[in-house]
C-alpha positions in Angstrom: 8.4 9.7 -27.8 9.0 11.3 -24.1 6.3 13.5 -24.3 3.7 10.4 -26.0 5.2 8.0 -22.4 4.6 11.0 -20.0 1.1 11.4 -21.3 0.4 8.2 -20.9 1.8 8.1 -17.7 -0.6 11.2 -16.7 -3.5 9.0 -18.2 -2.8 6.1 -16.0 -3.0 8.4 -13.2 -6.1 10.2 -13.5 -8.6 7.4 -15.1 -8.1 5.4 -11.8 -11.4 4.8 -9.7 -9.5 2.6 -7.4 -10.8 4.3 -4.7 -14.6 3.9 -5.2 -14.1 0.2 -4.0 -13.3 1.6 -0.7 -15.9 4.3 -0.3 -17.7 4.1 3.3 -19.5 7.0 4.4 -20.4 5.4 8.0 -17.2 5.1 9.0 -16.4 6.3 12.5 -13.7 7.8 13.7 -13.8 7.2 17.4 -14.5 3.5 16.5 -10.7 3.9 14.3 -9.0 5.2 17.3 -9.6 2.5 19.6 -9.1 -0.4 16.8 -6.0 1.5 15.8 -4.2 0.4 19.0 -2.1 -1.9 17.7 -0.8 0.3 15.0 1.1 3.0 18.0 3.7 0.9 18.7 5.2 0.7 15.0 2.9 4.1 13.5 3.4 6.5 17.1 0.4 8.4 18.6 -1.8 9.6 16.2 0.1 8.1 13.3 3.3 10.0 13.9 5.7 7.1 13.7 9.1 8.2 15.9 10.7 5.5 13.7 12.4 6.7 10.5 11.6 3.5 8.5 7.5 3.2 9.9 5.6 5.5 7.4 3.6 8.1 9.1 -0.2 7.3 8.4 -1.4 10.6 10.2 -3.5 12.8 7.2 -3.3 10.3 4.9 -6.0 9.9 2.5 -9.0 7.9 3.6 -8.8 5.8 -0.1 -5.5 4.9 0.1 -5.2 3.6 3.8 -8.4 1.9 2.6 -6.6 0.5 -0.4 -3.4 -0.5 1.3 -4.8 -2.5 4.4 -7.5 -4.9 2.4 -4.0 -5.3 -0.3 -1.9 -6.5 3.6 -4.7 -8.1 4.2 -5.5 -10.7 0.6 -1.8 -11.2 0.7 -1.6 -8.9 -2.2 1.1 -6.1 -0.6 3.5 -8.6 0.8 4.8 -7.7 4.3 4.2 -10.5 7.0 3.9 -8.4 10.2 1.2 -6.4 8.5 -0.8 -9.3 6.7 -1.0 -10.8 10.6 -2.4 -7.1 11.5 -5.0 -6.8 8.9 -6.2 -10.3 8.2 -8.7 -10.7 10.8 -10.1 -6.8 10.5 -13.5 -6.5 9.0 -14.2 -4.2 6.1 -16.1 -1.4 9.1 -13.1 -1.9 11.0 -10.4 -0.9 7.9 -13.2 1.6 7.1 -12.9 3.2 10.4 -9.3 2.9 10.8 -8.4 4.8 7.6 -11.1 7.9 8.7 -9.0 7.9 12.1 -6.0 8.4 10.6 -7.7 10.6 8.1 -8.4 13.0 10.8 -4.9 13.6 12.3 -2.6 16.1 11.4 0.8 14.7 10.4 3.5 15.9 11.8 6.5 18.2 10.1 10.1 16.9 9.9 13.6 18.3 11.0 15.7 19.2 7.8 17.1 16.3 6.4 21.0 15.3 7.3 23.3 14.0 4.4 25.1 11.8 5.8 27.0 10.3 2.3 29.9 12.3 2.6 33.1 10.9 1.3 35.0 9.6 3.2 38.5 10.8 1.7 37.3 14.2 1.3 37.8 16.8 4.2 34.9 17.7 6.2 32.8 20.3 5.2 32.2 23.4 7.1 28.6 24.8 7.8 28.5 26.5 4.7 29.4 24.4 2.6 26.8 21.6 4.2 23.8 24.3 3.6 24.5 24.9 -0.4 24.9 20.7 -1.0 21.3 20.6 0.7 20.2 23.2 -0.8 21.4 21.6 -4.3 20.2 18.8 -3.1 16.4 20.2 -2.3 16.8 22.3 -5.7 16.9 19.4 -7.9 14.2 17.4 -6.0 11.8 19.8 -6.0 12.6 20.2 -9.8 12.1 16.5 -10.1 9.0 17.2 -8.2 7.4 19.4 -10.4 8.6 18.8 -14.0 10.4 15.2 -13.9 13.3 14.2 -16.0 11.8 14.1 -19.7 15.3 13.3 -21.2 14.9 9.8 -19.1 11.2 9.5 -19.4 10.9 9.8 -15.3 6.9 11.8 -15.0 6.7 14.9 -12.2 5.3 13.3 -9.2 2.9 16.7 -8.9 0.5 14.7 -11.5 -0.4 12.2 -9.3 0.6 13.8 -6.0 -0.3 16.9 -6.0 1.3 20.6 -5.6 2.1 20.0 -2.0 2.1 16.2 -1.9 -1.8 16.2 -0.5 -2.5 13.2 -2.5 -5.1 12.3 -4.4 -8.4 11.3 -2.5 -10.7 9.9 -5.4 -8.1 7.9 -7.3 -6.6 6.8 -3.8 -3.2 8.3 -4.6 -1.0 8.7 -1.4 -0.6 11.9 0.5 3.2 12.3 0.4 4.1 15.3 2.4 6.2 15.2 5.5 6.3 11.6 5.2 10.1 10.1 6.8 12.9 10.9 4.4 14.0 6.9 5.0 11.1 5.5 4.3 10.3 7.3 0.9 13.5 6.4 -0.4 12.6 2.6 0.8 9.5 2.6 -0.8 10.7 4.2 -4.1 13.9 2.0 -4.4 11.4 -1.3 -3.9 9.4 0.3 -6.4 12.6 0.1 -8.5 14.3 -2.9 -7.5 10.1 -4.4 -8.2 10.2 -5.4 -4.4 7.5 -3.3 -3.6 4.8 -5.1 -6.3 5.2 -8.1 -8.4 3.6 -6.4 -11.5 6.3 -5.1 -14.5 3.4 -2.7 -15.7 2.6 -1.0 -12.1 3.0 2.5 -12.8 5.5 3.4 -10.4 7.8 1.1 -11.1 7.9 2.1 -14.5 8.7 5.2 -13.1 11.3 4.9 -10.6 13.2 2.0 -12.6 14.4 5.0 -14.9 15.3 6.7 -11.8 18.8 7.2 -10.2 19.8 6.8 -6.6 20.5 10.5 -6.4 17.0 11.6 -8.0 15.6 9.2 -5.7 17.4 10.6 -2.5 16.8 14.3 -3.8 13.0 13.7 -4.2 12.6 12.1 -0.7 14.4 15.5 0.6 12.4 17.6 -0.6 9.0 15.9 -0.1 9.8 14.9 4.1 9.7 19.3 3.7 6.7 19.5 2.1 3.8 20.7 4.6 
């Protein structure tokens, strides 16, 4: 039965065309630059948002930045301040604006800090800080790469890639070096269903069999990836 929902899972993922709805091969990147503006202030210079909780949108796929801005933009992806952004953009200007981004190279991260410590227990020394991140980027990267079959949670590397590049033609989001807080925003929405008003939408279905510590050790590891 685990291995029959993974596969499906997989299949989901790979018969998706999403992307060819987005497809522009005239898009131009100087033209994203300047219309891209009014993204620095909340996405930083070159799409390297300062801000923990603003996704960086530097090297993201094309598709996908494609895909997320007309879903702001039909009310689709609810999020007021972006729907106010992308409603009066054209389809050439989310065209261009997605190749901008496309173009820069996102940023790497500082090693995460866990900061749940208890607060009964004694503090812990250097040492014993390093091996509790390193457990902690152990078992994410094994949740990375082979999922938890025993609770029907799918490796995020089908979708996602080896090194969290994303996948371009089925508009599948580049994850790598992405904030730490914001992926584990955007997976517990996708949990919690805040992030998409549909039961069946795929991640959901995954992260909803998720824990809050899979979810944290996951985000670790992929803010690493590079």
């Amino acid at each position: 039965m685990n291995k029959k929902w993974l596969a499906l899972s997989l299949t989901l993922a790979l018969s998706s065309t999403s992307s060819l709805l987005y497809a522009d091969t005239d898009a131009d990147i100087e033209a994203g630059e300047s219309k891209a503006a009014a993204c620095v202030s909340c996405h930083g210079e070159k799409g390297n948002s300062m801000v923990s909780t603003f996704p960086k949108l530097a090297q993201q796929d094309e598709s996908y930045l494609q895909k997320q801005l007309h879903a702001f933009k039909n009310g689709s992806r609810k999020n007021p301040m972006m729907e106010s952004i992308a409603k009066p953009l054209s389809d050439k200007d989310i065209a261009d604006i997605a190749a901008y981004y496309m173009a820069q190279k996102v940023s790497a991260n500082d090693l995460p800090v866990d900061n749940d410590d208890d607060d009964d227990k004694p503090a812990a020394n250097e040492a014993d800080k390093k091996a509790a991140m390193d457990k902690i980027m152990a078992a994410g990267s094994n949740l990375y790469r082979n999922g938890d079959i025993p609770n029907e949670v799918s490796a995020c590397i089908a979708c996602h890639g080896p090194l969290g590049e994303g996948n371009e033609p089925a508009a599948f989001p580049a994850l790598r070096s992405q904030h730490t807080d914001y992926l584990i925003k955007t997976l517990t929405d996708f949990k919690n269903g805040n992030r998409s008003n549909n039961p069946e939408n795929m991640m959901h279905m995954i992260t909803k069999k998720m824990t809050v510590e899979e979810i944290k050790a996951v985000s670790y590891r992929i803010s690493m990836m590079k």
